[in-house]
Jmol script that loads the backbone (N, CA, C; Angstrom):
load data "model"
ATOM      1  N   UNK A   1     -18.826   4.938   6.688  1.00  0.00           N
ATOM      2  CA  UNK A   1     -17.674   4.173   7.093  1.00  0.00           C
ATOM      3  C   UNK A   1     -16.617   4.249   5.994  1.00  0.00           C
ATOM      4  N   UNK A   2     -15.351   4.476   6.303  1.00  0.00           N
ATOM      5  CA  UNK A   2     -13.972   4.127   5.138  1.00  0.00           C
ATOM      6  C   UNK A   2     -13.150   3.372   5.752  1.00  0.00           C
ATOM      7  N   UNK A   3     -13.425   3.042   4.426  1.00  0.00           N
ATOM      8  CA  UNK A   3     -12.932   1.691   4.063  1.00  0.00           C
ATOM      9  C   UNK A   3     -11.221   1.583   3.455  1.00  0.00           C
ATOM     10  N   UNK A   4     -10.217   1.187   4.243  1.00  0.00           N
ATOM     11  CA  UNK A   4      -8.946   1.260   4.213  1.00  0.00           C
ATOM     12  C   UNK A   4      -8.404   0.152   4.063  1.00  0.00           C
ATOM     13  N   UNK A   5      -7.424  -0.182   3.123  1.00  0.00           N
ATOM     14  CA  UNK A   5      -7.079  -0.943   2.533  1.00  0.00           C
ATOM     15  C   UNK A   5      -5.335  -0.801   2.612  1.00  0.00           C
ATOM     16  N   UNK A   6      -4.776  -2.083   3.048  1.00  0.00           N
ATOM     17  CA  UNK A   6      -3.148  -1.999   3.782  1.00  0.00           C
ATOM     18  C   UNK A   6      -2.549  -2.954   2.433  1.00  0.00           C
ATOM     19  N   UNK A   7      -1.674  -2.745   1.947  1.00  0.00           N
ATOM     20  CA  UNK A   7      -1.347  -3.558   0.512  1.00  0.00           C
ATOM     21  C   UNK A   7       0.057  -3.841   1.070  1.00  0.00           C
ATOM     22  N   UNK A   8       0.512  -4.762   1.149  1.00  0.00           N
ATOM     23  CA  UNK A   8       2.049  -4.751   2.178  1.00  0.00           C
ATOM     24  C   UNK A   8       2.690  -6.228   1.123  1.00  0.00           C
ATOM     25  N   UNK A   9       3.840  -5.409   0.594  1.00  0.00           N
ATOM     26  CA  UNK A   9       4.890  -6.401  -0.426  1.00  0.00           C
ATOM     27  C   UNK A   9       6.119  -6.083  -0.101  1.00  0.00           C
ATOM     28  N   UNK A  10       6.685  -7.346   0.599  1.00  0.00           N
ATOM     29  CA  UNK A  10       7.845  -7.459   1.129  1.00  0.00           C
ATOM     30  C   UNK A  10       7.759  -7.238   2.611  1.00  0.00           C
ATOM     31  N   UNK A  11       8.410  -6.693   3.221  1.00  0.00           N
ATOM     32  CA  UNK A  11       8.575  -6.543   4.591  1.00  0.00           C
ATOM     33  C   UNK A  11       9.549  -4.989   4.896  1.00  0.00           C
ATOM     34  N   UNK A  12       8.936  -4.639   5.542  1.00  0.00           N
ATOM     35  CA  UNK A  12       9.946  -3.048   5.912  1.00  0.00           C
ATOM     36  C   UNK A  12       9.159  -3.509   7.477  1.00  0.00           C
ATOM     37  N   UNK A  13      10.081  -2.754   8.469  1.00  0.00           N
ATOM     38  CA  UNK A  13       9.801  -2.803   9.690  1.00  0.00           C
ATOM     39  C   UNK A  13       8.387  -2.074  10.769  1.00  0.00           C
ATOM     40  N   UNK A  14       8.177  -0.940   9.887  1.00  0.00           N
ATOM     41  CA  UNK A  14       7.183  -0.662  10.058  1.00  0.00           C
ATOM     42  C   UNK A  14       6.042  -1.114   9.810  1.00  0.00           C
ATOM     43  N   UNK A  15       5.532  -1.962   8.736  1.00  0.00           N
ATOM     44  CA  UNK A  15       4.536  -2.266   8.014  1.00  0.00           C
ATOM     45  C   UNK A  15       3.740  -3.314   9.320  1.00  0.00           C
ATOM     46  N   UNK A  16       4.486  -3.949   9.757  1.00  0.00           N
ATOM     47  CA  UNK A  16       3.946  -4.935  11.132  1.00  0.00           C
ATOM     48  C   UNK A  16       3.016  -4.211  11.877  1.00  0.00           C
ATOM     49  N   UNK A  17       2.772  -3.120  11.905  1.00  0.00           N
ATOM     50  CA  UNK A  17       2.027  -2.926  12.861  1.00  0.00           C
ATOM     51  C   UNK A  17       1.235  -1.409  12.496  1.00  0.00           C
ATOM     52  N   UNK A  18       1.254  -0.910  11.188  1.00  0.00           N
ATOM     53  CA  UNK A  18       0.284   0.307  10.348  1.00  0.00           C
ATOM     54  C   UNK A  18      -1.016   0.234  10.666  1.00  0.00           C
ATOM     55  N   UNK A  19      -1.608  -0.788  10.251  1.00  0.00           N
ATOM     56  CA  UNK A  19      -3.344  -1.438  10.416  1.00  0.00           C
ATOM     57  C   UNK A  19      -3.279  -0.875  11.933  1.00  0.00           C
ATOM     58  N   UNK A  20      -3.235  -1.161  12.387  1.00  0.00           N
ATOM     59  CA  UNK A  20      -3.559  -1.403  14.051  1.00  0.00           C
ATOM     60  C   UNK A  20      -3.398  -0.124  14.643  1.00  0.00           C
ATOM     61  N   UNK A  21      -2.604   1.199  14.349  1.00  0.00           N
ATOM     62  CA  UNK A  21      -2.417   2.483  14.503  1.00  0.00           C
ATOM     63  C   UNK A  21      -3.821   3.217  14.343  1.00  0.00           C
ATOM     64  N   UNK A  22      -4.581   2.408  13.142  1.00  0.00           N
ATOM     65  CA  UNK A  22      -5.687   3.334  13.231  1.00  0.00           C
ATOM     66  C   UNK A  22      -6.633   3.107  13.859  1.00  0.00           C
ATOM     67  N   UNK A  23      -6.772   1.390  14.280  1.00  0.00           N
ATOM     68  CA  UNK A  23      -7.989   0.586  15.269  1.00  0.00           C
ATOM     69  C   UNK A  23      -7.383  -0.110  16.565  1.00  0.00           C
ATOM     70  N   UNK A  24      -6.445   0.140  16.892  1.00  0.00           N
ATOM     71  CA  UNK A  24      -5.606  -0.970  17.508  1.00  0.00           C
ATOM     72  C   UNK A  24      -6.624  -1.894  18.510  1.00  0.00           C
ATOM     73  N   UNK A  25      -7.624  -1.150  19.268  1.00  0.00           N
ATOM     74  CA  UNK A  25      -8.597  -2.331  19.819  1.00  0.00           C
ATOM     75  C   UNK A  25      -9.568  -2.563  19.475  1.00  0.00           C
ATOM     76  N   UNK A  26     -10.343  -2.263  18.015  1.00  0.00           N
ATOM     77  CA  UNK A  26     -11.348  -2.872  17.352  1.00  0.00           C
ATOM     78  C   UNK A  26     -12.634  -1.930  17.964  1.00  0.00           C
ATOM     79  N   UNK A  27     -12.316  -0.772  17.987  1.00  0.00           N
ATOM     80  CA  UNK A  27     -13.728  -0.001  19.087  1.00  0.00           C
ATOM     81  C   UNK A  27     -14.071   1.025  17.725  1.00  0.00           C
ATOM     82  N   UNK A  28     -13.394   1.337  16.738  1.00  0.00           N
ATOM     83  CA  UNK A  28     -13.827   2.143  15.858  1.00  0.00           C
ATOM     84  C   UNK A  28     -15.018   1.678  14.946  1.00  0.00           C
ATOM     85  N   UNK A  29     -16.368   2.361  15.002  1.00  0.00           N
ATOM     86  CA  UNK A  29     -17.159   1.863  14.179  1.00  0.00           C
ATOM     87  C   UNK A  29     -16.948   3.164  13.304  1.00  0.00           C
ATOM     88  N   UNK A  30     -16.366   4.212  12.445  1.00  0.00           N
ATOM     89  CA  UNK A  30     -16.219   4.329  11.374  1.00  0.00           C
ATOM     90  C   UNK A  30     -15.458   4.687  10.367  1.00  0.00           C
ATOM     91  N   UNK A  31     -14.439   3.440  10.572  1.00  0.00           N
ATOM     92  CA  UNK A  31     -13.409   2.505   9.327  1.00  0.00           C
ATOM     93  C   UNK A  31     -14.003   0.521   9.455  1.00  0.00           C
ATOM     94  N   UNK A  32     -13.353   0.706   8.420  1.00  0.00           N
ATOM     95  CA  UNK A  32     -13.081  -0.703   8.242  1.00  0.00           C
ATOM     96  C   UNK A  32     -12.098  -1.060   7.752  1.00  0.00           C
ATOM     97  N   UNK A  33     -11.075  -1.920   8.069  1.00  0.00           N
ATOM     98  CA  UNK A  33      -9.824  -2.291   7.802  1.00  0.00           C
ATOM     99  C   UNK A  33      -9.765  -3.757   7.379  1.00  0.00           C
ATOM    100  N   UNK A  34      -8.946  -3.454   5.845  1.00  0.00           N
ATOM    101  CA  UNK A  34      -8.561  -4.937   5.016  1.00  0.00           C
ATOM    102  C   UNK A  34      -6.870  -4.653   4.502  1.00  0.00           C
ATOM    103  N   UNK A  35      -6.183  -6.298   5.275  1.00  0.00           N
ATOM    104  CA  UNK A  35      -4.733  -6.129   4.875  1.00  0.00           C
ATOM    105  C   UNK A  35      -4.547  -7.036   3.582  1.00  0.00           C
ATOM    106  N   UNK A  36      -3.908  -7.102   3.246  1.00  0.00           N
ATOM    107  CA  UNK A  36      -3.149  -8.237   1.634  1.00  0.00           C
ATOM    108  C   UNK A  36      -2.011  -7.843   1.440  1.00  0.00           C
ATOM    109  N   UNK A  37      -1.703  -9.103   1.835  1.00  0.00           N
ATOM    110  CA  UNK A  37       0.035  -9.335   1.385  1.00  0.00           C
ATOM    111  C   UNK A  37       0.531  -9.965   0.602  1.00  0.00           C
ATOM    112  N   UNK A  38       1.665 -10.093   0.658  1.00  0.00           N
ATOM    113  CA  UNK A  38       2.299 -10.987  -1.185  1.00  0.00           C
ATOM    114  C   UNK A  38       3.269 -11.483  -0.188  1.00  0.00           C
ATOM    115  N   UNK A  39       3.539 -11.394   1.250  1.00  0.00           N
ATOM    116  CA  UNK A  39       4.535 -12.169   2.265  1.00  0.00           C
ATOM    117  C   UNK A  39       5.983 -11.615   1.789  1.00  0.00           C
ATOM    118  N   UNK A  40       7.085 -12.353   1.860  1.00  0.00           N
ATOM    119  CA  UNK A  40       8.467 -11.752   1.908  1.00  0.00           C
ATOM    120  C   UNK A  40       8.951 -11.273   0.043  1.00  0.00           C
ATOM    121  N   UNK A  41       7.622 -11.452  -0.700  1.00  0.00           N
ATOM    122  CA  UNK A  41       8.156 -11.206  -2.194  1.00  0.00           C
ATOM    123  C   UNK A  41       7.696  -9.937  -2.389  1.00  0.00           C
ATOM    124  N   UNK A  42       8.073  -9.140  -3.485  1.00  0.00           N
ATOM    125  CA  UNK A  42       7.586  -8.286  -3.992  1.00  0.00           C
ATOM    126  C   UNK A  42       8.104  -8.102  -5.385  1.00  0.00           C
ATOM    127  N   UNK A  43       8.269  -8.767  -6.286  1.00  0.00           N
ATOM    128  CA  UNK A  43       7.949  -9.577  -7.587  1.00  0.00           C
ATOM    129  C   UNK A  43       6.782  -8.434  -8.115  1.00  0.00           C
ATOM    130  N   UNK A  44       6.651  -8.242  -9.457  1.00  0.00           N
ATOM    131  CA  UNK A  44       5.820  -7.738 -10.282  1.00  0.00           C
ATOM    132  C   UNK A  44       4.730  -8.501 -10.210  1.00  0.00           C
ATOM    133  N   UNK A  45       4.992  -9.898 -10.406  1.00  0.00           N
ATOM    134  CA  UNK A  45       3.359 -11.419 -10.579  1.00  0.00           C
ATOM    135  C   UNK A  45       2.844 -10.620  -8.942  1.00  0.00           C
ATOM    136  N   UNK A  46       3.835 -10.881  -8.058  1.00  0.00           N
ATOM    137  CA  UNK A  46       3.311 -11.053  -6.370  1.00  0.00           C
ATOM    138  C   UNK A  46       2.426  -9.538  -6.099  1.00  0.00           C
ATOM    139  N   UNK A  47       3.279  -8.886  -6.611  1.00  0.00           N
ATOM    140  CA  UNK A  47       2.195  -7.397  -6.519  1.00  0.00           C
ATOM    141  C   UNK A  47       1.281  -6.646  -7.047  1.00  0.00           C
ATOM    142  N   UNK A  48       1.413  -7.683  -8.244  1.00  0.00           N
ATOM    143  CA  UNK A  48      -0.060  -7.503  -9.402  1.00  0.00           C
ATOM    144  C   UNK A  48      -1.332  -8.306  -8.583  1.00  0.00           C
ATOM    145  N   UNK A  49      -1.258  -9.469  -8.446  1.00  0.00           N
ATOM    146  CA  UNK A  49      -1.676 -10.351  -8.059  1.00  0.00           C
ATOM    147  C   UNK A  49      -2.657  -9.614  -6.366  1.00  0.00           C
ATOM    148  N   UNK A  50      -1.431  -9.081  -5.785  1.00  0.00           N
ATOM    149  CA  UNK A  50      -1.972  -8.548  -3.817  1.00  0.00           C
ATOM    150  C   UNK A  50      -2.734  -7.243  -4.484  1.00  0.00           C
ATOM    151  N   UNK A  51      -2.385  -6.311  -5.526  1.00  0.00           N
ATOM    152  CA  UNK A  51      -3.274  -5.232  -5.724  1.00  0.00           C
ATOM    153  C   UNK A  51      -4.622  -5.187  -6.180  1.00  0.00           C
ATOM    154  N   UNK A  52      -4.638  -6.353  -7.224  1.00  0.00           N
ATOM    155  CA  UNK A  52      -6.418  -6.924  -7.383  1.00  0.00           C
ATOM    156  C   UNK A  52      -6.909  -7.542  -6.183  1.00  0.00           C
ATOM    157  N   UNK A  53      -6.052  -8.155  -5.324  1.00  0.00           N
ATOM    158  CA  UNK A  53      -6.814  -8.734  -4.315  1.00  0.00           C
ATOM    159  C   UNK A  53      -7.693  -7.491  -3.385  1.00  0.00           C
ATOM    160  N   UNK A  54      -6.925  -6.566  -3.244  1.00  0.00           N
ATOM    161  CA  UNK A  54      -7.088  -5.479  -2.633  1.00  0.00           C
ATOM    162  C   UNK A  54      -7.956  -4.275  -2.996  1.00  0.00           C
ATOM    163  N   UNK A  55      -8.030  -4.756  -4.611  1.00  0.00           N
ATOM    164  CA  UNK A  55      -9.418  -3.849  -4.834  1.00  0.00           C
ATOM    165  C   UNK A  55     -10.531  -4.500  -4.897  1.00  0.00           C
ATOM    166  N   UNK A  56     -10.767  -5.827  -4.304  1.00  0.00           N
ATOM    167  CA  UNK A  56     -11.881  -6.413  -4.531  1.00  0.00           C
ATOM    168  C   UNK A  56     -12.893  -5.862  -3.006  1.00  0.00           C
ATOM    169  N   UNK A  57     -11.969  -5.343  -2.296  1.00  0.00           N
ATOM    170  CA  UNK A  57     -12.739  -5.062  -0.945  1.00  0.00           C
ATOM    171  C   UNK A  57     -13.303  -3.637  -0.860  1.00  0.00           C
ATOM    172  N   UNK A  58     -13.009  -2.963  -2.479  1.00  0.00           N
ATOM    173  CA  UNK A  58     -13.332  -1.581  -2.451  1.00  0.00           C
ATOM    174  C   UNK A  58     -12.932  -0.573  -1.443  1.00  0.00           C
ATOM    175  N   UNK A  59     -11.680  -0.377  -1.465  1.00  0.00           N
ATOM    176  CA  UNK A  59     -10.821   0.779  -0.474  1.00  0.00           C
ATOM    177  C   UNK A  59     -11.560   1.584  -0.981  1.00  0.00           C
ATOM    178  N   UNK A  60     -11.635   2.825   0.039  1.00  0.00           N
ATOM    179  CA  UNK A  60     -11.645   4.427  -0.392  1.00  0.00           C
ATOM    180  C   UNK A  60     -10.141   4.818  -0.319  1.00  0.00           C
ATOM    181  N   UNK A  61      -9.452   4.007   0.105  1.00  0.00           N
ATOM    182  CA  UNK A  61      -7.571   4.584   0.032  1.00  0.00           C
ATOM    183  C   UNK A  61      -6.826   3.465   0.564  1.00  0.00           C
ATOM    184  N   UNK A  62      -5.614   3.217  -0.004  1.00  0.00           N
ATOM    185  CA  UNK A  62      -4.672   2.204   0.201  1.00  0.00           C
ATOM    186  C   UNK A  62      -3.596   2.670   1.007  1.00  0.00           C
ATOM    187  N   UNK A  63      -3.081   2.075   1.914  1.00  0.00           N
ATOM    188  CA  UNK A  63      -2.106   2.128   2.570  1.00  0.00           C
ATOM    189  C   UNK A  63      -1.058   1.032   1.739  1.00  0.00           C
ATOM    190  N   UNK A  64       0.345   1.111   1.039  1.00  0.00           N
ATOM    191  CA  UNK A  64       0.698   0.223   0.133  1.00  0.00           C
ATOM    192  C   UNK A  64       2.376   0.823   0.666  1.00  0.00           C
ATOM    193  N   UNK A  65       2.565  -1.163   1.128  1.00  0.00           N
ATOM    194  CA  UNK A  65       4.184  -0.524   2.480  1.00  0.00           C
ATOM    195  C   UNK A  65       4.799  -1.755   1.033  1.00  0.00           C
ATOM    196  N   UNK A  66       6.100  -1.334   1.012  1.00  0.00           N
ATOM    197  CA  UNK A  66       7.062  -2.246   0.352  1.00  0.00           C
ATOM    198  C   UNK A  66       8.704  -1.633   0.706  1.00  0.00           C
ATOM    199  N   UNK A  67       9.742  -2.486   0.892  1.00  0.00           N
ATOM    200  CA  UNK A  67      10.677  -2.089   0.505  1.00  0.00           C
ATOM    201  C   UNK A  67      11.270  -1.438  -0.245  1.00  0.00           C
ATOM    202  N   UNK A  68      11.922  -0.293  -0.538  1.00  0.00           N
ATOM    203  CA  UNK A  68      12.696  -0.011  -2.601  1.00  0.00           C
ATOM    204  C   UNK A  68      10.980   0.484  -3.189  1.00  0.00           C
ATOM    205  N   UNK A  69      10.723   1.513  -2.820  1.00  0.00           N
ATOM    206  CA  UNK A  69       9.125   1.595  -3.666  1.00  0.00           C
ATOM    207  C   UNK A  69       9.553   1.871  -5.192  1.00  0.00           C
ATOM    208  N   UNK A  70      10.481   1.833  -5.448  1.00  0.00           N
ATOM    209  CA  UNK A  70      11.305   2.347  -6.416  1.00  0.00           C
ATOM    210  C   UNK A  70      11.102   0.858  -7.674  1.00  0.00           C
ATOM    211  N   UNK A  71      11.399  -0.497  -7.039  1.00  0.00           N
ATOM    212  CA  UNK A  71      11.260  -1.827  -7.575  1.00  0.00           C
ATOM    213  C   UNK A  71       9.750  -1.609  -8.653  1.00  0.00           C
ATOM    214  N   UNK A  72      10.239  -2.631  -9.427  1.00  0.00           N
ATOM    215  CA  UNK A  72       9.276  -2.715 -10.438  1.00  0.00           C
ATOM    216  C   UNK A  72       7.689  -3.314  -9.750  1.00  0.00           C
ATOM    217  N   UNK A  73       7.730  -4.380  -8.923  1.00  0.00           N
ATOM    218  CA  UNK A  73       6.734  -4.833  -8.325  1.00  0.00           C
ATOM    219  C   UNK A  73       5.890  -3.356  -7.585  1.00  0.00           C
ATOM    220  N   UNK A  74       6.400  -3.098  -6.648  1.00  0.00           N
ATOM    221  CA  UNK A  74       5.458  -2.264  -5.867  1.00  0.00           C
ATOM    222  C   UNK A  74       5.103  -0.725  -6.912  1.00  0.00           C
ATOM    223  N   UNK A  75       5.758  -0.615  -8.077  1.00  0.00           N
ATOM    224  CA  UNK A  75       5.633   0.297  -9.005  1.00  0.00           C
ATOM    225  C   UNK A  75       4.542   0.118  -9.711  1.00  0.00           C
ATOM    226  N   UNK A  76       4.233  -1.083 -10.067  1.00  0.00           N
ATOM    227  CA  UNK A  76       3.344  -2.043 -10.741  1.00  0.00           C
ATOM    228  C   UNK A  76       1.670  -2.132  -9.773  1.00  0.00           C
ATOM    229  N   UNK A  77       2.226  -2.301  -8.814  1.00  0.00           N
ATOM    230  CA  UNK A  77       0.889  -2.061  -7.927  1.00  0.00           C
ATOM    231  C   UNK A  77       0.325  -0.589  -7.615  1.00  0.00           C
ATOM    232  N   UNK A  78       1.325  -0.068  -7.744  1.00  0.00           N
ATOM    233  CA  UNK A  78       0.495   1.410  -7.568  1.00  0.00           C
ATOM    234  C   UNK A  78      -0.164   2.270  -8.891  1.00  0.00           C
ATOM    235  N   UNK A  79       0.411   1.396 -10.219  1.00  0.00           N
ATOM    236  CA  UNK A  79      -0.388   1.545 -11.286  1.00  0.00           C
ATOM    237  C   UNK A  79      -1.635   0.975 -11.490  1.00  0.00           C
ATOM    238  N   UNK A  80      -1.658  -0.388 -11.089  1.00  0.00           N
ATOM    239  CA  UNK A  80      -2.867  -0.907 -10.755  1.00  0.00           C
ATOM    240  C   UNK A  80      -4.223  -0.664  -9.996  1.00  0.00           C
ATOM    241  N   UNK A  81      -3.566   0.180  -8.935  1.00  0.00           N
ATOM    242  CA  UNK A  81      -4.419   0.983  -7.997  1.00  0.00           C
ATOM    243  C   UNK A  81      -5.470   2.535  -8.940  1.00  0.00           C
ATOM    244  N   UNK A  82      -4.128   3.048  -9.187  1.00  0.00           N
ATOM    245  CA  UNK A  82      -4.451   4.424  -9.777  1.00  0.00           C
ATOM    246  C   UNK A  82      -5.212   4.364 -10.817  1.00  0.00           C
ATOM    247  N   UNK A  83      -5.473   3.044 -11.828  1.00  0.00           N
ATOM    248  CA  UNK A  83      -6.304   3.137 -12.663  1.00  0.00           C
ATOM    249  C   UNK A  83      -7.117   2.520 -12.248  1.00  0.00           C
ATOM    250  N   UNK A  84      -7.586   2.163 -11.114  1.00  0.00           N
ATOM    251  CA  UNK A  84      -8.986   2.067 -10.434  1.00  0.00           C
ATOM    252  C   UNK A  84      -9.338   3.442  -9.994  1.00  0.00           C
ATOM    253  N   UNK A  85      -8.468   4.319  -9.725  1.00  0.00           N
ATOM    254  CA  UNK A  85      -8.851   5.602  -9.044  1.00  0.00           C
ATOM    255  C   UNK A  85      -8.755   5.600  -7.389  1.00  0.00           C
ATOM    256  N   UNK A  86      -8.011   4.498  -7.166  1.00  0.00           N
ATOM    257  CA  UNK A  86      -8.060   4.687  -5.303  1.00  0.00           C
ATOM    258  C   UNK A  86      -6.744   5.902  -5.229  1.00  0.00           C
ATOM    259  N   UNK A  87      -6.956   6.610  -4.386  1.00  0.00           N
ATOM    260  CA  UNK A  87      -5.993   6.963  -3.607  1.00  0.00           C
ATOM    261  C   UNK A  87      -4.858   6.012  -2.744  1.00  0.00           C
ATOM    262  N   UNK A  88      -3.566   6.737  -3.171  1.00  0.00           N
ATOM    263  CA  UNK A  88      -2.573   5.714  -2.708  1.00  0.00           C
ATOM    264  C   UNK A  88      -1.520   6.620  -1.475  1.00  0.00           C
ATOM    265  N   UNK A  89      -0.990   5.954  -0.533  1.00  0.00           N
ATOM    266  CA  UNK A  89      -0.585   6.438   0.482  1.00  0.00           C
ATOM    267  C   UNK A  89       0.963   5.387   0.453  1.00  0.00           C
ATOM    268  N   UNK A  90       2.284   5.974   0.205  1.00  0.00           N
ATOM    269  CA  UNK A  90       3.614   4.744  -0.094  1.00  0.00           C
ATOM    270  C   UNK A  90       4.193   4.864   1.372  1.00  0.00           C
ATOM    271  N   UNK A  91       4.437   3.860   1.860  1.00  0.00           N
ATOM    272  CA  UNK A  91       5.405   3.522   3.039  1.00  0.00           C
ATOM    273  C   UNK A  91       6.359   3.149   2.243  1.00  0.00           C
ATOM    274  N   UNK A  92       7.686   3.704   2.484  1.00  0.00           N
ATOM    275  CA  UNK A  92       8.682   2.598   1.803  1.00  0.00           C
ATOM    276  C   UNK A  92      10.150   3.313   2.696  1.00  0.00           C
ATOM    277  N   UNK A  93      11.023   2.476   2.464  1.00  0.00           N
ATOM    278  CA  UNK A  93      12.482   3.011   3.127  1.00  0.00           C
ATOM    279  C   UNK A  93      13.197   3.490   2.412  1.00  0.00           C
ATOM    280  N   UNK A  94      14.670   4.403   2.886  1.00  0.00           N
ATOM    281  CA  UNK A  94      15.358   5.245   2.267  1.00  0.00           C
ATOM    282  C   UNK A  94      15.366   5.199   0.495  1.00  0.00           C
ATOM    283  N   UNK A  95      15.643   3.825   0.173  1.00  0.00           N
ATOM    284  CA  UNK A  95      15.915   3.679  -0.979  1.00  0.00           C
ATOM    285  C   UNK A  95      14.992   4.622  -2.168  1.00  0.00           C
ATOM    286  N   UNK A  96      13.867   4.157  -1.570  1.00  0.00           N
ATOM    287  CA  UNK A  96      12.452   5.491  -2.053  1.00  0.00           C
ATOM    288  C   UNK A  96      12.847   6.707  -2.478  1.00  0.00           C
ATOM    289  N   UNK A  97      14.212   6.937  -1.880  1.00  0.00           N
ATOM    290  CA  UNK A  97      13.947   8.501  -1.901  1.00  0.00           C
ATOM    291  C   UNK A  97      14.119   8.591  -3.765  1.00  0.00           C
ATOM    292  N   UNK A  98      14.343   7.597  -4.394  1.00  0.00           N
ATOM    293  CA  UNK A  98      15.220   8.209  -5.515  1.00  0.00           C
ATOM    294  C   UNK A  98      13.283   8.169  -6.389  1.00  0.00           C
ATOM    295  N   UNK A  99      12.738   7.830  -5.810  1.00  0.00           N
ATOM    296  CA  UNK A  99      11.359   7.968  -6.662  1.00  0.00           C
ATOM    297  C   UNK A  99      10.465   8.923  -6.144  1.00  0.00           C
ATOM    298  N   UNK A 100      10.506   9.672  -5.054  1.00  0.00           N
ATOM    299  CA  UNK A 100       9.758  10.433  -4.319  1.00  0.00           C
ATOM    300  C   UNK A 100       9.686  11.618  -5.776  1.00  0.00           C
ATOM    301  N   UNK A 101       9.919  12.343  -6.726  1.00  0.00           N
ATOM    302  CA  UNK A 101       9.568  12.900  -7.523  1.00  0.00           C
ATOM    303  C   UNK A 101       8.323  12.549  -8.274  1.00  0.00           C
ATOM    304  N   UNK A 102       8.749  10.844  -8.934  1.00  0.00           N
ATOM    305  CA  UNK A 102       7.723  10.172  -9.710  1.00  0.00           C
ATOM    306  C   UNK A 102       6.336  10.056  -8.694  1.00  0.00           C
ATOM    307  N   UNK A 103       6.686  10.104  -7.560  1.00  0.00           N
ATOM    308  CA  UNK A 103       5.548   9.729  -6.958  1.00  0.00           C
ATOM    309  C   UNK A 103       4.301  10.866  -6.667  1.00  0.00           C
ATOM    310  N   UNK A 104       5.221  12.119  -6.554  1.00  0.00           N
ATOM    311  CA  UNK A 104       4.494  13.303  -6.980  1.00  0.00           C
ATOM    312  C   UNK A 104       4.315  13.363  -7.882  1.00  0.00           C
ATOM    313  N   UNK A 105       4.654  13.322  -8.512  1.00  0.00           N
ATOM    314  CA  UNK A 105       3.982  13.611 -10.243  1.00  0.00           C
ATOM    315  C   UNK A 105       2.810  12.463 -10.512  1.00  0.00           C
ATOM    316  N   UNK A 106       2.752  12.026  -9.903  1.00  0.00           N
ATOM    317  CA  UNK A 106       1.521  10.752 -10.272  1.00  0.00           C
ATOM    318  C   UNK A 106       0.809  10.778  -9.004  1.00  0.00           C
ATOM    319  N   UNK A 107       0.770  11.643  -8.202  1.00  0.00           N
ATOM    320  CA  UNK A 107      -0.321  12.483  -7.210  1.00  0.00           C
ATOM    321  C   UNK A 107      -0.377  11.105  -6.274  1.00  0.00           C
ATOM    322  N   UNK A 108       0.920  10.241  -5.968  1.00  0.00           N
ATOM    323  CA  UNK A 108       1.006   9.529  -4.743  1.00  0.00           C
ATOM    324  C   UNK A 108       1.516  10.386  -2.945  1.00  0.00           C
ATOM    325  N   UNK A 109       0.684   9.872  -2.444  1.00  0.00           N
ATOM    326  CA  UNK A 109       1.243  10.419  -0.980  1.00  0.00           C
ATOM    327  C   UNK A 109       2.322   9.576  -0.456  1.00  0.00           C
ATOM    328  N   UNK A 110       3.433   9.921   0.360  1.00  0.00           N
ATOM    329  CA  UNK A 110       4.317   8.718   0.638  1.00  0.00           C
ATOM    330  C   UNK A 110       4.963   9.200   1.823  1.00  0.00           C
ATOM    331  N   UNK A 111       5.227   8.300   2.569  1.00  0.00           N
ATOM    332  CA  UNK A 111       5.946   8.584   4.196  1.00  0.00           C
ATOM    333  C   UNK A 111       7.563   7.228   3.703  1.00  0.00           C
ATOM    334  N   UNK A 112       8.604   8.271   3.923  1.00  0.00           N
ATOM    335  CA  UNK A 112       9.446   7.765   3.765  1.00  0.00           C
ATOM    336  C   UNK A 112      10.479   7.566   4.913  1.00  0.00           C
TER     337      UNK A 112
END
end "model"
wireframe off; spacefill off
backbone 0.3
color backbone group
C-alpha cells in the first residue's frame, strides 16, 4: 500500500479537491490517503508546524499545494520534507514560476 500524504498551506483553487482524484469513492485498497493543513495561512510557524504533522503518518510522497511556492513558508516545508527524504510533488500558481528552477535543482516535482 502507498501511502500519500496532501500538505495544503493556504488555499489555491485546485487544492479542494487533489486527495479525492486519486480515491474519490474510497474503493482503492492500494493507497492510503492523509491531508494536513495550516487552513488560510501559510506563515513559516504554520508550515513548519503542517510538515511534521505530515511526516508523522509516514508518506512514501507528499502532495504539498500552497499559493506563491516561492513564499518562505511553503519553502520551509519542502525543506522539512526533503530532509526526511520523502519525495515532494509542488502544486502552486503562476507566481511559482519564478522558483520552478530552484525546484529542480532540489529534485522537486511541481505542476504549475
Amino acid at each position: 500500500m502507498v501511502k500519500v500524504g496532501f500538505l495544503k498551506l493556504g488555499c489555491i483553487g485546485s487544492a479542494l479537491l487533489l486527495e479525492f482524484m486519486l480515491d474519490e469513492r474510497a474503493e482503492r485498497e492500494d493507497i492510503d490517503v492523509r491531508v494536513v493543513g495550516a487552513g488560510a495561512k501559510l506563515g513559516t510557524e504554520q508550515a513548519e508546524e503542517a510538515a511534521r504533522r505530515v511526516l508523522e503518518f509516514k508518506p512514501q510522497i507528499v502532495i504539498a499545494t500552497s499559493p506563491n511556492a516561492a513564499l518562505p513558508g511553503p519553502k520551509k516545508a519542502r525543506e522539512i520534507l526533503k530532509a526526511a527524504g520523502i519525495p515532494v510533488v509542488v502544486v502552486s500558481d503562476s507566481p511559482a514560476k519564478k522558483s520552478v528552477q530552484e525546484l529542480e535543482q532540489q529534485g522537486f516535482g511541481y505542476i504549475i
